[in-house]
MIDOTI-295296 format. One record per residue: residue in one letter; x, y, z of N, C-alpha, C in turn. Coordinates in steps of 0.2 Angstrom, whole numbers, padded with zeros to 4 digits, always signed. Atoms other than C-alpha are relative to their C-alpha. Layout:
<nodes>
AXYZXYZXYZ/...
</nodes>
This chain:
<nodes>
X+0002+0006+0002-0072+0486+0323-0003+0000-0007/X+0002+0003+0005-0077+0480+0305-0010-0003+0000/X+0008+0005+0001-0098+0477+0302-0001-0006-0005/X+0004+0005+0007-0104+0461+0293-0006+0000+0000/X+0009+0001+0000-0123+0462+0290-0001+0001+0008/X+0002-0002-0007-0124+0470+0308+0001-0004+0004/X-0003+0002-0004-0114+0460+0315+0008+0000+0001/X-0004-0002-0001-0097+0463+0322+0006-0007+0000/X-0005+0003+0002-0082+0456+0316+0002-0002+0008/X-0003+0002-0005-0071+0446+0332+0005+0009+0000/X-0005-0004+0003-0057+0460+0328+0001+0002-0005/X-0001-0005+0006-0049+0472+0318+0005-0005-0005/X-0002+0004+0005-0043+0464+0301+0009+0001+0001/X-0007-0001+0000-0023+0462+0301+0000-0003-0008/X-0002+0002+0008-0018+0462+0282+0008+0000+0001/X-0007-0003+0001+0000+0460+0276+0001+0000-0010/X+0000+0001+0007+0007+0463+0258+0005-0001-0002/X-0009+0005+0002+0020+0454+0248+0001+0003-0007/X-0003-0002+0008+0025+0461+0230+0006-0003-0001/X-0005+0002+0003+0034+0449+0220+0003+0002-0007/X-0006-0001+0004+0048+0455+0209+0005+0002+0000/X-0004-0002+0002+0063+0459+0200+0004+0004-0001/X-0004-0007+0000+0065+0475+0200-0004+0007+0001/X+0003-0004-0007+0053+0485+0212+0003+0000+0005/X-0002-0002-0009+0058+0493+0230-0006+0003+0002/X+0007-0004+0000+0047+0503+0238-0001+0007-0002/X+0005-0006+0003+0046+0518+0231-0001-0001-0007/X-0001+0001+0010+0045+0510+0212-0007-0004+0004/X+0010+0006+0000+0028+0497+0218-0003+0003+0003/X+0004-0003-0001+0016+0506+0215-0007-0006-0001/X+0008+0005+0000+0003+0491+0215+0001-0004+0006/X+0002+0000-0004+0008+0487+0230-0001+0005+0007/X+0003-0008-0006+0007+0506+0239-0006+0000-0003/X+0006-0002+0002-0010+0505+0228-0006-0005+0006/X+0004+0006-0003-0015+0488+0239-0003+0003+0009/X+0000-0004-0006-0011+0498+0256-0005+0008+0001/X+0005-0006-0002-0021+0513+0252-0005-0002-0004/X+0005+0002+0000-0036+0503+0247-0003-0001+0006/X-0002+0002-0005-0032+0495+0262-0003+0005+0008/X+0003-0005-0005-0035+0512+0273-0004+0001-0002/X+0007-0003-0001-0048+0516+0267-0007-0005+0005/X+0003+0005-0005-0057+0501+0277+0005+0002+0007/X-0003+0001-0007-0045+0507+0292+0004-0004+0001/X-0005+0005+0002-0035+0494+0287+0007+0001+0000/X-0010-0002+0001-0015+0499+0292+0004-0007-0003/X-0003+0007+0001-0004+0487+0283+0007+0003+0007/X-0007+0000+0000+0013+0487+0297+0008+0000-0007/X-0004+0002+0005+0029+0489+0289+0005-0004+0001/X+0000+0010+0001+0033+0472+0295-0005-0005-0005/X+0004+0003+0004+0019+0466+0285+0000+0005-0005/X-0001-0002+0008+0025+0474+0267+0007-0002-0001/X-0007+0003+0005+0039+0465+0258-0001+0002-0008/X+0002+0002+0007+0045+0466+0242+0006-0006-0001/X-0005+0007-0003+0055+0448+0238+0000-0001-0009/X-0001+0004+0006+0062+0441+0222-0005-0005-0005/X+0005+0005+0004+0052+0430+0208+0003-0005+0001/X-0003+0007-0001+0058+0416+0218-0007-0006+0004/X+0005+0001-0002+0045+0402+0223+0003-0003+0009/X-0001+0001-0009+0055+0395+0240-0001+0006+0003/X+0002-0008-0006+0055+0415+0247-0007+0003-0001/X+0008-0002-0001+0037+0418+0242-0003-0005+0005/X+0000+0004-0005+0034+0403+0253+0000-0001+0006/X-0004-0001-0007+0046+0406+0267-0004+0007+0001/X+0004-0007-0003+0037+0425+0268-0006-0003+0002/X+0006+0000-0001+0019+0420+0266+0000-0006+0007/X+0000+0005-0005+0023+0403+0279+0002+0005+0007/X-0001-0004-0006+0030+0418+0292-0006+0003+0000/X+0009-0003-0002+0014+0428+0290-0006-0006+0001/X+0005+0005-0004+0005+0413+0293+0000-0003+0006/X-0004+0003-0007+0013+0407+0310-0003+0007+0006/X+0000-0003-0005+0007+0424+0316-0008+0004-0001/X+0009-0003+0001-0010+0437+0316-0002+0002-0005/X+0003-0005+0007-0012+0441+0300-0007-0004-0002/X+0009+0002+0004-0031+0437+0292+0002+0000-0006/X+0000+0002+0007-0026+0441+0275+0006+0004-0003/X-0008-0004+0005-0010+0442+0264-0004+0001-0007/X-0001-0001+0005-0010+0449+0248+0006+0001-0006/X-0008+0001+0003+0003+0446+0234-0002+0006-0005/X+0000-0002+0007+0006+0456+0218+0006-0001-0004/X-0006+0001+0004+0016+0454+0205+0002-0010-0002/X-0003+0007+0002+0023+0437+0197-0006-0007-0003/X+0002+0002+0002+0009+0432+0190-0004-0003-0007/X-0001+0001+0009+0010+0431+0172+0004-0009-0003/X-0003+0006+0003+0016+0417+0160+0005+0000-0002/X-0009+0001+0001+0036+0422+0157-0001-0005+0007/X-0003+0004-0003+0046+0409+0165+0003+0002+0006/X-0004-0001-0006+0052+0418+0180-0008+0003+0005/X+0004+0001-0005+0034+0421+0186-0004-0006+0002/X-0001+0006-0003+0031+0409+0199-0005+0002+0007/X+0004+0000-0007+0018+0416+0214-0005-0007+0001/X+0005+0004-0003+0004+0405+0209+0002-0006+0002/X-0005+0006+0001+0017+0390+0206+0000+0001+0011/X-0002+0001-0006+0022+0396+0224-0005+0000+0006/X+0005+0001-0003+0005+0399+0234-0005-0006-0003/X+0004+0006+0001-0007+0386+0226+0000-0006+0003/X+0001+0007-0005+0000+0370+0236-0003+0002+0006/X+0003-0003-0007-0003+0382+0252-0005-0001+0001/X+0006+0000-0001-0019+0383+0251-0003-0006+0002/X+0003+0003-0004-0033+0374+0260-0004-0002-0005/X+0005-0001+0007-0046+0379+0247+0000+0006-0004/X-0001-0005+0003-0046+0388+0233-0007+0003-0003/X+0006-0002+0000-0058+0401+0231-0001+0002-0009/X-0001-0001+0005-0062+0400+0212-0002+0005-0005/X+0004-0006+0002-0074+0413+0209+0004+0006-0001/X-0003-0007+0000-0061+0426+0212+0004+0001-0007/X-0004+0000+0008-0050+0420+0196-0007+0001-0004/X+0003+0000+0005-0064+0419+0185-0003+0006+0002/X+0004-0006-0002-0073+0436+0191+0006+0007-0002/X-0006-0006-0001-0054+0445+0192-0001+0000-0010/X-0001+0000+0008-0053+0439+0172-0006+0002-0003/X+0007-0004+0001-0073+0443+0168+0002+0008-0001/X+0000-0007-0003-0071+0460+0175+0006+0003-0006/X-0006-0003+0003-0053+0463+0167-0003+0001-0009/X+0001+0001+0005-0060+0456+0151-0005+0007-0002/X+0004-0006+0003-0075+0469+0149+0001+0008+0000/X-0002-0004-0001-0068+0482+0158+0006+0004-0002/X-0006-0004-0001-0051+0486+0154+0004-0004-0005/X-0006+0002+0004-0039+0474+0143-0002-0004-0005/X+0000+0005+0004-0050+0463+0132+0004-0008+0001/X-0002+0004+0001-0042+0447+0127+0005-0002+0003/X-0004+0000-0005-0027+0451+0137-0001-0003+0005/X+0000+0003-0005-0035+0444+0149+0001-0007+0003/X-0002+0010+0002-0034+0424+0144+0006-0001+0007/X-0005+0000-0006-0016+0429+0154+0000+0001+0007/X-0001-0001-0007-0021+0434+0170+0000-0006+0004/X-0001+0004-0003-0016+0421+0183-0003+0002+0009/X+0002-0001-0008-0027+0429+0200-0003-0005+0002/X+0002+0006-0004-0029+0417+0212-0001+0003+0007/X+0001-0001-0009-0037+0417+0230-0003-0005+0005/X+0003+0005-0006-0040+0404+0245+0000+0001+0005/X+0000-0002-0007-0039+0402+0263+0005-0008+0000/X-0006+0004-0003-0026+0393+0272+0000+0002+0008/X+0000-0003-0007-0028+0391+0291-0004+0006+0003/X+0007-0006-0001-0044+0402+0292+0005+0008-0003/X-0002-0010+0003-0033+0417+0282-0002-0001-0005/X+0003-0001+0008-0036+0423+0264+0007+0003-0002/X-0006+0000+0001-0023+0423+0253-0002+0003-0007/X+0003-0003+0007-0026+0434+0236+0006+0000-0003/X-0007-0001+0002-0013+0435+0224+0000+0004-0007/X+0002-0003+0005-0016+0449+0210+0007+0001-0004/X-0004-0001+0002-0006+0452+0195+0003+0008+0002/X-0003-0006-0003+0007+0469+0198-0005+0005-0002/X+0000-0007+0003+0000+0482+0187-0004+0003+0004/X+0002-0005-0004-0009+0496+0195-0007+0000-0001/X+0007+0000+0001-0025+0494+0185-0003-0008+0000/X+0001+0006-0001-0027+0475+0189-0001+0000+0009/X-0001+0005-0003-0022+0476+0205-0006+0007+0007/X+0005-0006+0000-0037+0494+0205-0007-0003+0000/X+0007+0004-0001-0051+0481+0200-0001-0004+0004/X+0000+0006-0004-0046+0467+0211-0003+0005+0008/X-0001-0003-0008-0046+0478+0229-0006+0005-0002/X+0005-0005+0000-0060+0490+0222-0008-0003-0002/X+0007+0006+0002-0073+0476+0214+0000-0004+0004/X+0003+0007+0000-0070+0460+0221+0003+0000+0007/X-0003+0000-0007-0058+0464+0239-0004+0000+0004/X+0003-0005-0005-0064+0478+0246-0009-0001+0003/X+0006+0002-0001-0082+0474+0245-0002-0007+0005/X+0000+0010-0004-0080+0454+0251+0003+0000+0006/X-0004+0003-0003-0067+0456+0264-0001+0000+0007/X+0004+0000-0006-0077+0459+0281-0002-0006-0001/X+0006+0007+0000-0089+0445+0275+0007-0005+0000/X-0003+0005+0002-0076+0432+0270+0005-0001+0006/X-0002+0001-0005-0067+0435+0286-0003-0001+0006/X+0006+0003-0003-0082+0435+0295-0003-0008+0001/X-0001+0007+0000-0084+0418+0288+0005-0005+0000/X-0006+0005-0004-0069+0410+0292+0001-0001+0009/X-0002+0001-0010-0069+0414+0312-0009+0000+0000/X+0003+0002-0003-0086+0409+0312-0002-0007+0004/
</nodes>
């Protein structure tokens, strides 16, 4: 079981992860093997029914995230497709989902990015996270040091609590 402030979570957290692109498999996405061993480290198994990787298409990010919703997952995780070429498409594709969008996490993921790591570069990052049907729904860009700050600054630390507060 998972502790919040000395109180126990309902159950053990069921995560899944989706990497959107073009031209990752899974031994080339390395941001999302990096979400999954974040993920351990909380005891956290992702199944490998719950890890896809799907095209930057916005219907099959959709139809995935809409199957993990229909079933026990608590919190999907996307990466990848988050940028501003023309073929990425996550936020386009999760953002109607959502229930509420939790905004602190974009503006915290860009803060963070901004001082720590990419400067200016940051203007572009497109991370988004809400809840949908009492889940949490993150969507970090691919790269491996966005997707290092996201799960190690702002996940990992919040994601007991935040799922504590949805099932309470």
């Amino acid at each position: 079981m998972h502790q919040h402030d000395n109180k126990e979570v309902k159950k053990t957290i069921q995560c899944a992860v989706l990497t959107i692109s073009d031209t990752r498999n899974k031994e080339t996405d390395k941001g999302g093997q990096l979400v999954q061993k974040c993920l351990k480290e909380l005891n956290i198994e992702v199944t490998e029914e719950h890890y896809h990787i799907i095209k930057d298409d916005k219907e099959d990010i959709q139809s995935q995230i809409d199957e993990w919703l229909a079933s026990d997952i608590d919190v999907i995780i996307t990466t990848g497709g988050t940028g501003i070429a023309q073929r990425d498409v996550t936020i386009e594709a999760v953002k109607p989902l959502l229930d509420k969008e939790i905004e602190g996490f974009g503006e915290l993921f860009r803060y963070l990015s901004y001082t720590e790591d990419v400067g200016t570069k940051a203007l572009l990052s497109r991370a988004l996270a809400g809840t949908v049907m009492s889940k949490l729904i993150f969507t970090l860009p691919g790269s491996t040091g966005a997707v290092k700050l996201a799960m190690t600054k702002l996940i990992i630390p919040e994601l007991n609590h935040m799922v504590y507060e949805l099932h309470k």
